[in-house]
SEVOGU-704907 format. One record per atom (N, C-alpha, C): residue number from 1; residue in one letter; atom name; y, x, z. Coordinates in Angstrom, 1 decimal, always signed. Atoms other than C-alpha are relative to their C-alpha. Layout:
<zakols>
ZAKOL  nr rest atom      Y      X      Z
ZAKOL NUM    A   CA      Y      X      Z
...
</zakols>
This chain:
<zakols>
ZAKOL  nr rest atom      Y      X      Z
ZAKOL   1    X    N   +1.0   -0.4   -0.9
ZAKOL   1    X   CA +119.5 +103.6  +91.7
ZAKOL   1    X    C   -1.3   -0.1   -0.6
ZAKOL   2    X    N   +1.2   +0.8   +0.8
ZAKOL   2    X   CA +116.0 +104.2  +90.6
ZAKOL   2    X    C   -0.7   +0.4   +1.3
ZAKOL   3    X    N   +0.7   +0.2   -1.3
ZAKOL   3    X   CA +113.1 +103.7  +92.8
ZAKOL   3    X    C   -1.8   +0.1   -1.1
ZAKOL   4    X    N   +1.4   -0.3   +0.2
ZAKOL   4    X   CA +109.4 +104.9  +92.4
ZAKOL   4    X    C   -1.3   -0.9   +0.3
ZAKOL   5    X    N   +0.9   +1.0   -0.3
ZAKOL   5    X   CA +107.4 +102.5  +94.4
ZAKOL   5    X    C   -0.2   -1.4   +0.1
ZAKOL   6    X    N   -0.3   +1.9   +0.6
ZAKOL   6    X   CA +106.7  +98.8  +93.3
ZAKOL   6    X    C   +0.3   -0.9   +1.8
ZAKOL   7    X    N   -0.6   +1.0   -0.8
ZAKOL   7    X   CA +106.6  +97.5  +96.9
ZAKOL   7    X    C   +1.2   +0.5   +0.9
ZAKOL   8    X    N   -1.4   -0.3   -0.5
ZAKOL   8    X   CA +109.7  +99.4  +98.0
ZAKOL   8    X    C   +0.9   -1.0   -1.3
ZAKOL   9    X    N   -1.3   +1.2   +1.4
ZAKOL   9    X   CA +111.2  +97.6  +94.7
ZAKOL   9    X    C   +0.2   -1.2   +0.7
ZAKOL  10    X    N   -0.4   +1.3   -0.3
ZAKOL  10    X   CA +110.2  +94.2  +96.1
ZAKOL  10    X    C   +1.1   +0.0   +1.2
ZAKOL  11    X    N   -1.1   -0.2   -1.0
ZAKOL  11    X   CA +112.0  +94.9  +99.2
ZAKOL  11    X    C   +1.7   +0.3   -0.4
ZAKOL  12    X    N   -2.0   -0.4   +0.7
ZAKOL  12    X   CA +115.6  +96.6  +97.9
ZAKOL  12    X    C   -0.2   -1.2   -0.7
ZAKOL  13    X    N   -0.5   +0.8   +1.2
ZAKOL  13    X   CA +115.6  +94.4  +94.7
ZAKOL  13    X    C   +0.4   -1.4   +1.2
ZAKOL  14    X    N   -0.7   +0.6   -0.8
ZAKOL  14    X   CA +116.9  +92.0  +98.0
ZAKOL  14    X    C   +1.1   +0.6   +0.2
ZAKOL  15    X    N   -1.2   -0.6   -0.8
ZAKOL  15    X   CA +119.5  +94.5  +99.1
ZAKOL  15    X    C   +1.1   +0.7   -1.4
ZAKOL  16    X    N   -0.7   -1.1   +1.4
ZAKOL  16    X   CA +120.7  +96.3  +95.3
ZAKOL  16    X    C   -0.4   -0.7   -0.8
ZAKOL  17    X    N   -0.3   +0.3   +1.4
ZAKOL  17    X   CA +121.4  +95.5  +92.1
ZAKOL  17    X    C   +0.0   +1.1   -0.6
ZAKOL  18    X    N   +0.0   -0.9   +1.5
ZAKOL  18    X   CA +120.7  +97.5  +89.0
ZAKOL  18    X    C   -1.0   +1.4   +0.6
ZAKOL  19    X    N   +0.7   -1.4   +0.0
ZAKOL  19    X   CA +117.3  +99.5  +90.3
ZAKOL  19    X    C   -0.9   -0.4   -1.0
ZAKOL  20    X    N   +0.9   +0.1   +1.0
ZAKOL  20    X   CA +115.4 +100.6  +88.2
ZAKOL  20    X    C   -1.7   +0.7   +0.3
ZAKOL  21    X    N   +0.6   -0.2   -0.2
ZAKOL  21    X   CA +111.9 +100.8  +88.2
ZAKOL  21    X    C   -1.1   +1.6   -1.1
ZAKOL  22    X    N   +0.3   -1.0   +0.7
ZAKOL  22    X   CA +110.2 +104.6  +87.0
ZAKOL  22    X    C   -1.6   +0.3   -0.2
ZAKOL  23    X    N   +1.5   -0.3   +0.1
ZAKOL  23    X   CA +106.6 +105.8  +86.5
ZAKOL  23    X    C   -0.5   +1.5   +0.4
ZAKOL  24    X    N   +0.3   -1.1   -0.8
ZAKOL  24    X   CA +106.8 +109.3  +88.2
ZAKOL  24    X    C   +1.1   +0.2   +1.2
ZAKOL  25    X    N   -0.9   -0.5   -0.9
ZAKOL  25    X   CA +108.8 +110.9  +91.4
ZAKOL  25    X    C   +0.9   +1.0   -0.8
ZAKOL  26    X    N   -1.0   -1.6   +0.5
ZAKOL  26    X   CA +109.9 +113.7  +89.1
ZAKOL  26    X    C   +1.1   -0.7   -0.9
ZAKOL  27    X    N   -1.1   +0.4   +0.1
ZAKOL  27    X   CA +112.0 +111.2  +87.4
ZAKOL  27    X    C   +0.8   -1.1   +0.5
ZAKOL  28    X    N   -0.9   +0.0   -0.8
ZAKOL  28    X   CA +113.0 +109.6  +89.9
ZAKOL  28    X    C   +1.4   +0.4   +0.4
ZAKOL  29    X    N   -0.7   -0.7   -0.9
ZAKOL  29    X   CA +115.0 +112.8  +91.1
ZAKOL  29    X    C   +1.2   -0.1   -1.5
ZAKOL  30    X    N   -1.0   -0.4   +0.9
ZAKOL  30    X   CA +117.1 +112.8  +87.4
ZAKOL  30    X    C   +0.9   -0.6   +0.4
ZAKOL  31    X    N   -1.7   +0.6   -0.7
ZAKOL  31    X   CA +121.0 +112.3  +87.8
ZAKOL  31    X    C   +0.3   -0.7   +1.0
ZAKOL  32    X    N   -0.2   +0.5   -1.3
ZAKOL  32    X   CA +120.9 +111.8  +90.9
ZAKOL  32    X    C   +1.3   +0.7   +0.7
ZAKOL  33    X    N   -1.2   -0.6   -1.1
ZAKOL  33    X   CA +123.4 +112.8  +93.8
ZAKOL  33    X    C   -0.7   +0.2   +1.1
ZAKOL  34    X    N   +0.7   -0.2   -0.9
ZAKOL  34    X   CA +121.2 +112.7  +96.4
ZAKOL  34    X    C   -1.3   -0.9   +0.2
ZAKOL  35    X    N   +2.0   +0.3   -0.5
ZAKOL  35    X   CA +117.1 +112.7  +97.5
ZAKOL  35    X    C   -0.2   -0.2   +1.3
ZAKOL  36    X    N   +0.2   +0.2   -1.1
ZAKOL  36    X   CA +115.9 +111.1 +100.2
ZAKOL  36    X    C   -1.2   -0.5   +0.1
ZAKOL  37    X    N   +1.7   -0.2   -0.1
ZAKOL  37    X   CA +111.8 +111.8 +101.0
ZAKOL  37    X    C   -0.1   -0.3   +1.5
ZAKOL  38    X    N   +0.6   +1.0   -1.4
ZAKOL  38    X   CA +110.9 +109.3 +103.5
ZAKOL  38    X    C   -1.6   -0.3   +0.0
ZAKOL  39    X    N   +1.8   +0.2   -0.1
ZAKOL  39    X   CA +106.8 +109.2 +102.7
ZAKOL  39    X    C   -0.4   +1.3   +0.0
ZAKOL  40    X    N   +0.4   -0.8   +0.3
ZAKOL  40    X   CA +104.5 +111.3 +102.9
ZAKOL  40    X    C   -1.2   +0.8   -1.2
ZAKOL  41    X    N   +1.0   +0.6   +1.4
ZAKOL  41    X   CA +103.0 +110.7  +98.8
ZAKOL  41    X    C   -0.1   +1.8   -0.3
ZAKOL  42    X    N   +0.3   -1.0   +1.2
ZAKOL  42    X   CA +101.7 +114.1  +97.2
ZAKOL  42    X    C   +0.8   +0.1   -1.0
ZAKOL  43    X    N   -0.9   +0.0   +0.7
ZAKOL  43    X   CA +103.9 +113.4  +94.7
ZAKOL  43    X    C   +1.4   +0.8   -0.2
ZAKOL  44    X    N   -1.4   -0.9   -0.1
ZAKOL  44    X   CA +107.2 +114.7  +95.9
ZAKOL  44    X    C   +0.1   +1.2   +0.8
ZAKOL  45    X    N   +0.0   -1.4   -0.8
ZAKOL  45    X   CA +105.8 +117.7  +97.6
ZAKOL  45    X    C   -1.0   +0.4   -1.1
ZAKOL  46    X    N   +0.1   -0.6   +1.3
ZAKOL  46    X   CA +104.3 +118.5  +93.9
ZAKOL  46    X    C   +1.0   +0.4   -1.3
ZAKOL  47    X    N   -1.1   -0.1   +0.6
ZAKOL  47    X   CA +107.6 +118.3  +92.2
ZAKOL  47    X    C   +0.3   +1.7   -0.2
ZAKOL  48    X    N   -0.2   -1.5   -0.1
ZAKOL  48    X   CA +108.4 +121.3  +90.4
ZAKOL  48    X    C   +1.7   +0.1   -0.3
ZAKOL  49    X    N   -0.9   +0.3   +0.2
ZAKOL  49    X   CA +111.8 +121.5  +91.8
ZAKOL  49    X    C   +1.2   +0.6   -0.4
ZAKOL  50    X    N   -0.5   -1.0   +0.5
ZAKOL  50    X   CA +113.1 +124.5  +90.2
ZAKOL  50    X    C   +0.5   -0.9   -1.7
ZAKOL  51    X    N   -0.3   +0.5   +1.6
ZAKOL  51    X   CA +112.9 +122.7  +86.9
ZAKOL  51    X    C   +1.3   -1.4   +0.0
ZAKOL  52    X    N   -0.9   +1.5   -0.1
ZAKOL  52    X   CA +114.2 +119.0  +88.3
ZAKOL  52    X    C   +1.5   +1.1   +0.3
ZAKOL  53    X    N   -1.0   -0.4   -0.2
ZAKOL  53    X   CA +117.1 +121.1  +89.7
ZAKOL  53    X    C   +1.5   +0.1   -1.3
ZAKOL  54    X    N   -0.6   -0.3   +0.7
ZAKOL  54    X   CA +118.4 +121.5  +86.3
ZAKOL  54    X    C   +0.2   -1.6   -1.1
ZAKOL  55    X    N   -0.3   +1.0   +0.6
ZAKOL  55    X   CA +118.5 +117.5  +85.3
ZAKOL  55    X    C   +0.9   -0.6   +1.0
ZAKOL  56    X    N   -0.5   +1.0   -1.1
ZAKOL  56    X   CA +120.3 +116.4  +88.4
ZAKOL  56    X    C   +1.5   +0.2   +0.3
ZAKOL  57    X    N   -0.9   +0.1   -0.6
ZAKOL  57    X   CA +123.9 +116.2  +89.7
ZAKOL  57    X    C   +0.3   +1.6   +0.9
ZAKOL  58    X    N   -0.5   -1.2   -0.9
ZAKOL  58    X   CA +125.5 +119.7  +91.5
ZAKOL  58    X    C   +0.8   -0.8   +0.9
ZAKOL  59    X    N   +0.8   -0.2   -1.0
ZAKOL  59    X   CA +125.4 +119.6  +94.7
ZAKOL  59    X    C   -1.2   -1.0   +0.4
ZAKOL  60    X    N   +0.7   +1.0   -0.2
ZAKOL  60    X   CA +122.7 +117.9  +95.1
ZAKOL  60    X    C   -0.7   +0.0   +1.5
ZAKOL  61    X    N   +0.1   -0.4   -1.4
ZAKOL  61    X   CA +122.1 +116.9  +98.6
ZAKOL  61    X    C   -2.1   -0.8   +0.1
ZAKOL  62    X    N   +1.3   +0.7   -0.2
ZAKOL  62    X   CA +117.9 +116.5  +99.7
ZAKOL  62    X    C   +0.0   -0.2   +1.4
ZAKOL  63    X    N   +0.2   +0.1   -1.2
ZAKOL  63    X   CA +117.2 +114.8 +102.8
ZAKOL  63    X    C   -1.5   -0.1   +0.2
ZAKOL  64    X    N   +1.4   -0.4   -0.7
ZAKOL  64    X   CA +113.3 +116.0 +104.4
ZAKOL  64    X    C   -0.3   -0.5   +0.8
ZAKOL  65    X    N   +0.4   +0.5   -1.1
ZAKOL  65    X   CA +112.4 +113.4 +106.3
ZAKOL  65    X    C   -1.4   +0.0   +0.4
ZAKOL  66    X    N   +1.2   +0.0   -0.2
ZAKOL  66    X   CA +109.0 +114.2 +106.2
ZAKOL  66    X    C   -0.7   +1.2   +0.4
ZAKOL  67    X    N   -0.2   -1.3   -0.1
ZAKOL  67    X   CA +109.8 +117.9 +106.5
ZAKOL  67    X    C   -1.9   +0.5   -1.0
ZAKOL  68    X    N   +0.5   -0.3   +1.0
ZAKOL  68    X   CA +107.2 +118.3 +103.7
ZAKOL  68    X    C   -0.4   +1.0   -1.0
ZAKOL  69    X    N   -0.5   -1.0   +1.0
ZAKOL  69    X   CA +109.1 +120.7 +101.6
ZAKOL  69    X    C   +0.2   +1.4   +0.6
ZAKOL  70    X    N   -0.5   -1.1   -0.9
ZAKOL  70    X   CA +109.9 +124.4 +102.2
ZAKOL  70    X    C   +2.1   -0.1   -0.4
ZAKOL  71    X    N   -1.2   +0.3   -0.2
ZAKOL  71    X   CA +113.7 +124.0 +103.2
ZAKOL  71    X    C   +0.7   +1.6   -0.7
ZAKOL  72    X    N   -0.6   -1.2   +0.5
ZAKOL  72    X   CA +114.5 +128.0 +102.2
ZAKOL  72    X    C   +0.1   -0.1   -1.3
ZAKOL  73    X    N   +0.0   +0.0   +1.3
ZAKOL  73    X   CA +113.0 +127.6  +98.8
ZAKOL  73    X    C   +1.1   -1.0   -0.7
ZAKOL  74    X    N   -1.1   +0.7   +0.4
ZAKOL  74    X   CA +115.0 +124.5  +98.0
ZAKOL  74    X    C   +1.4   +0.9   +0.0
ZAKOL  75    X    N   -1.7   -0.6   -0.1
ZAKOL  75    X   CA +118.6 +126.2  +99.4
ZAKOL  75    X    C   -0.3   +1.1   -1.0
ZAKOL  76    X    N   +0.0   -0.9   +1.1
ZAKOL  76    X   CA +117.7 +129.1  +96.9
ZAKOL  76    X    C   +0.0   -0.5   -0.9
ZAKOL  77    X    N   -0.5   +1.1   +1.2
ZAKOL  77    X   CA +117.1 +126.6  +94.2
ZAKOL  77    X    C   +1.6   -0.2   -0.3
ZAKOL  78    X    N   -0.5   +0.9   -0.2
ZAKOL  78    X   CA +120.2 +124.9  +95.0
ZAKOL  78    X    C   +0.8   -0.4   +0.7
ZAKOL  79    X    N   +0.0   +1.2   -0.5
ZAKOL  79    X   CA +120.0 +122.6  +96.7
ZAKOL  79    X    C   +0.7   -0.4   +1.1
ZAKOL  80    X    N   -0.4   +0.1   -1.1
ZAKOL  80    X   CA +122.0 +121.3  +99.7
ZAKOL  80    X    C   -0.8   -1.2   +0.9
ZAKOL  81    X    N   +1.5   +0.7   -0.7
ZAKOL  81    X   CA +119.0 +120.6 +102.2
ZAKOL  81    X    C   +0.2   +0.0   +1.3
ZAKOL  82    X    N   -0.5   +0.0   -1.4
ZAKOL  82    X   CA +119.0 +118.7 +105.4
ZAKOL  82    X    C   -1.4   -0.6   +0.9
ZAKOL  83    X    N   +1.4   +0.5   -0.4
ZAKOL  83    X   CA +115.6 +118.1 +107.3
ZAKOL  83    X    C   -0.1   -0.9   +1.5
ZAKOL  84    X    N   -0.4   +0.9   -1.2
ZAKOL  84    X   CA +115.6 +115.2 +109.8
ZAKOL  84    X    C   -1.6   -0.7   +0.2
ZAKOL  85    X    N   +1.1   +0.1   -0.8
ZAKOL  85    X   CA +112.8 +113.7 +111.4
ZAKOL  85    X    C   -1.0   +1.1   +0.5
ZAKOL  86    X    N   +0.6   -1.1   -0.2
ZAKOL  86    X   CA +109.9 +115.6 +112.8
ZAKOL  86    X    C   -1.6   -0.5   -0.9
</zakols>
């Protein structure tokens, strides 16, 4: 599991073993299985996800909890996108 934000680390690094801490969102998203955008940071609604698309895991499932992203563009990417909160 990697993880982007240091005081989200302190928290998990209670609940998981073996995360790792990274220095962007964009690699965050590498080999992963599935995204899940629970803030609202600039960061992951800068992602250029056309590119990430091609370091990550098929099917890659993103969950929009911040509905942030455009949800079409992704599924054209890709991507299997599911947009939950409002």
């Amino acid at each position: 599991m990697q993880i982007f934000n240091f005081w989200e680390l302190i928290v998990a690094r209670k609940f998981v073993n073996g995360l790792m801490v990274v220095n962007t969102a964009q690699v965050t998203c590498n080999d992963s299985h599935a995204i899940g955008i629970i803030t609202g940071w600039d960061e992951f609604v800068n992602i250029d996800w056309q590119a990430n698309y091609q370091n990550i895991f098929k099917s890659l499932f993103l969950f929009n909890g911040r509905r942030l992203l455009n949800k079409a563009e992704l599924k054209e990417i890709g991507f299997v996108v599911f947009v939950i909160g409002s």
